[in-house]
C-alpha positions in Angstrom: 137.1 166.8 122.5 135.0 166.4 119.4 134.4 169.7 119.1 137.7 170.8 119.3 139.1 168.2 116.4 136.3 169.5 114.6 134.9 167.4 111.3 137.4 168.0 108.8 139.2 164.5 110.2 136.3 162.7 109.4 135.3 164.7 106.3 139.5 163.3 105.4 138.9 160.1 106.0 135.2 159.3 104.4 137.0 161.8 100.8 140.4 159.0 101.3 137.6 155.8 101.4 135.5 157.1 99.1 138.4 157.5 96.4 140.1 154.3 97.0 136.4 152.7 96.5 136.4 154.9 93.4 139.8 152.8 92.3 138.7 149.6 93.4 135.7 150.1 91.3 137.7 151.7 88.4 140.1 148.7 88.2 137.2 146.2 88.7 135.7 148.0 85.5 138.8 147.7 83.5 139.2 144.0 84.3 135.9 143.2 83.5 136.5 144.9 79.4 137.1 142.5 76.5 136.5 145.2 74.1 138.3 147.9 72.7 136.3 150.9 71.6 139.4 153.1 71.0 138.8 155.6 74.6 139.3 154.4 77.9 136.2 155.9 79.4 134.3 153.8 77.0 135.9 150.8 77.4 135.2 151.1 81.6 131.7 151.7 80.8 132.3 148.1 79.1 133.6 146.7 81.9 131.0 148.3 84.0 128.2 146.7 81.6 129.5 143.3 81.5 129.8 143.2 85.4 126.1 144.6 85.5 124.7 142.3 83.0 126.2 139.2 84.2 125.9 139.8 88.1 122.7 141.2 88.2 120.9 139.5 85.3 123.0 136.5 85.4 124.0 136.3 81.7 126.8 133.9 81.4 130.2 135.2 80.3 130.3 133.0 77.3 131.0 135.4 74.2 128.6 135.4 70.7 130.8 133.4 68.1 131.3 136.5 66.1 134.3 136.4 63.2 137.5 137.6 64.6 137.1 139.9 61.8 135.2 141.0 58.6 131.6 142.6 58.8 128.7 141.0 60.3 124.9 142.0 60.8 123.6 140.9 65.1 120.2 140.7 65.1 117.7 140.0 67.9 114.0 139.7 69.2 113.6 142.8 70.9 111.4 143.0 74.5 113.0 145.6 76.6 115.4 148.6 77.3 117.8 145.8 78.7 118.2 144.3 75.3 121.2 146.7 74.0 122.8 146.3 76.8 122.7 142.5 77.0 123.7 142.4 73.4 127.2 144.5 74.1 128.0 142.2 76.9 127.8 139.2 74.9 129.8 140.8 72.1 133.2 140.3 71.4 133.9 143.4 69.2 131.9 146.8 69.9 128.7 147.0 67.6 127.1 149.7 65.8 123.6 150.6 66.5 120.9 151.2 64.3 118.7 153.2 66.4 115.3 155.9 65.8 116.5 159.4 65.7 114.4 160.9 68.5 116.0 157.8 70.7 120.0 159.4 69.5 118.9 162.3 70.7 117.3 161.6 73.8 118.8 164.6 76.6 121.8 162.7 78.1 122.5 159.9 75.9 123.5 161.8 72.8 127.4 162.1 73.8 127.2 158.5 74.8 125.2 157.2 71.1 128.0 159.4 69.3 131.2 157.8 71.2 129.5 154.1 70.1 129.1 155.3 66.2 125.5 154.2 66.6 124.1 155.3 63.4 120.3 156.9 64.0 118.0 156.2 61.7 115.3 158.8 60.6 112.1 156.6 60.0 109.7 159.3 59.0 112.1 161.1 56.4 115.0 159.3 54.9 115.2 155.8 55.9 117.8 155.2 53.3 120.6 157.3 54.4 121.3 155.8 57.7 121.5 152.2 56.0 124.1 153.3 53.3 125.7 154.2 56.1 125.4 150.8 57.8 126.6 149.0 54.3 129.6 151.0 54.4 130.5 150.3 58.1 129.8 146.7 57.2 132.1 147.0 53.8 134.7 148.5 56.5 134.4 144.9 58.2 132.2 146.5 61.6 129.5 144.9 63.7 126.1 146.6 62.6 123.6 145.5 65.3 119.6 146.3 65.0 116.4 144.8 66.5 114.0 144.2 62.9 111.1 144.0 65.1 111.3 147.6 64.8 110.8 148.3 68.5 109.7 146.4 71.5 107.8 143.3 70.9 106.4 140.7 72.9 105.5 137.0 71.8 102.0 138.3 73.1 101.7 141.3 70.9 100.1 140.9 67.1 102.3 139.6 64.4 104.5 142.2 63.1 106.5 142.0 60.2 110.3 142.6 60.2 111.4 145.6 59.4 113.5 145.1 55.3 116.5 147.1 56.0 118.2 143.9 57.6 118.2 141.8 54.3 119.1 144.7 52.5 122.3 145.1 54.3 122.9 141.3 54.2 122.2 141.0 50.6 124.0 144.0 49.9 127.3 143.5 51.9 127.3 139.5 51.6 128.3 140.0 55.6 127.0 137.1 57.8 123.4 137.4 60.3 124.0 136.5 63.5 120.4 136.0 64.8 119.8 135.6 68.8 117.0 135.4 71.0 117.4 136.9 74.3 114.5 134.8 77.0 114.5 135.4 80.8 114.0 139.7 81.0 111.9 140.2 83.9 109.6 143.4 83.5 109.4 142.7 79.6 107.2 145.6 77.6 109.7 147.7 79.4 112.1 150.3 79.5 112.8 151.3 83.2 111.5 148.2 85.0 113.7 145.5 83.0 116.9 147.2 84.2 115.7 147.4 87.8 114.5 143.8 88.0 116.8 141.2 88.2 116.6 138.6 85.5 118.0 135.0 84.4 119.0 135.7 80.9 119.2 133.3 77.9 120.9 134.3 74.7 119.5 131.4 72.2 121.6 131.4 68.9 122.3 130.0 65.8 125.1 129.3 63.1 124.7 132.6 61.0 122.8 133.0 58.1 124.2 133.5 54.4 121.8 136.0 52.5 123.8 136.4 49.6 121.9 133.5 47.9 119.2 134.3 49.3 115.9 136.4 48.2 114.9 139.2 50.6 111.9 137.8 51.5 113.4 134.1 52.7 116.4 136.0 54.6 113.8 137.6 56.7 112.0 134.6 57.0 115.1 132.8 58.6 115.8 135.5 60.8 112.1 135.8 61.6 112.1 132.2 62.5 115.2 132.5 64.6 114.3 135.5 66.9 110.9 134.5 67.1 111.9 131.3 68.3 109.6 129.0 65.6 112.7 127.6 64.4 116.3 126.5 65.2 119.2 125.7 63.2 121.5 123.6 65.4 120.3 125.7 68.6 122.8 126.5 70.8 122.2 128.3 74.2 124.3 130.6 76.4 122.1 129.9 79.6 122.4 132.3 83.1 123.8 130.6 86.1 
């Protein structure tokens, strides 16, 4: 009897489950967005995101207290390939990347760096250009988000100095630092691993800090303090559950 239906019933039925899964999953993305980033596909990958960071890594749905509006400079301690992601699902307006050339044009991710305006940053030739950019996507009241670590660093790993741009860009633009550190990424050191293994994150922030009347040098000493965690100014925590 089997033979005679053949398997295109079967091959019907698994295509009509697998779409309506694909809808399900579609709509369950769109839900899940809180930001616009001005093309649906994007704002799914949003919802996508948020569901993956706060499922699976148990980051609380509590939003960064980010102004409605206006420029603002995100900043964080920087321990694994998670971090970006974690930093977009606790943001209430899309951010701009600052990110290293050769990681903008990593094969695959290109398209996807491009449709987020991340701005790469050429370290080796001309540092400069990508943070004029940055100061006038803050003057056009924009999220710029960077890690001044510079790359990944652990609490374990030698003293590093931030990296300037970040208090250039506040002093420059007079926009806000909202400083964070993210605790709880299981596989830390990593790219890969801290995606795959599941984490209990903690986003620790602060009330943001006014560079303006501020030297260079003691704005990156209060975000230094912040992200390193030596120091908090009326701590506040956005704790996993």
């Amino acid at each position: 009897m089997l033979a005679e239906i053949g398997l295109w019933p079967f091959l019907i039925v698994a295509a009509a489950a697998g779409w309506w899964g694909w809808r399900q999953g579609l709509r369950a993305c769109e839900a899940a967005n809180e930001v616009d980033w001005g093309v649906r596909w994007l704002n799914r990958l949003d919802g996508l995101n948020r569901l993956y960071c706060r499922r699976f890594h148990r980051l609380d749905s509590a939003l960064l207290p980010l102004p409605v509006q206006g420029g603002a400079l995100v900043v964080a301690n920087h321990v694994s390939g998670l971090d970006p992601l974690l930093l977009v699902a606790a943001s209430p307006r899309p951010l701009r990347f600052l990110i290293a050339r050769d990681q903008y044009r990593r094969f695959g991710f290109r398209w996807l760096f491009r449709a987020m305006k991340c701005i790469p940053v050429d370290r080796d030739r001309r540092p400069e250009k990508a943070l004029r950019e940055a100061l006038l996507a803050l003057h056009a009241g924009e999220i710029v988000a960077l890690f001044p670590q510079g790359g990944i660093h652990l609490d374990t790993d030698p003293p590093r100095p931030l990296k300037k741009g970040v208090a250039w860009l506040a002093v420059r633009s007079s926009a806000p630092i909202y400083a964070l550190r993210i605790e709880g990424v299981e596989g830390q050191g990593q790219i890969l691993g801290a995606l795959l293994l599941r984490s209990q994150i903690s986003l620790h922030y602060s009330p943001p800090i006014a560079c303006a009347s501020l030297s260079r040098e003691e704005c990156l000493s209060e975000v230094a303090q912040i992200i390193e965690g030596r120091k908090w100014r009326s701590p506040q925590v956005l704790q996993g559950v």
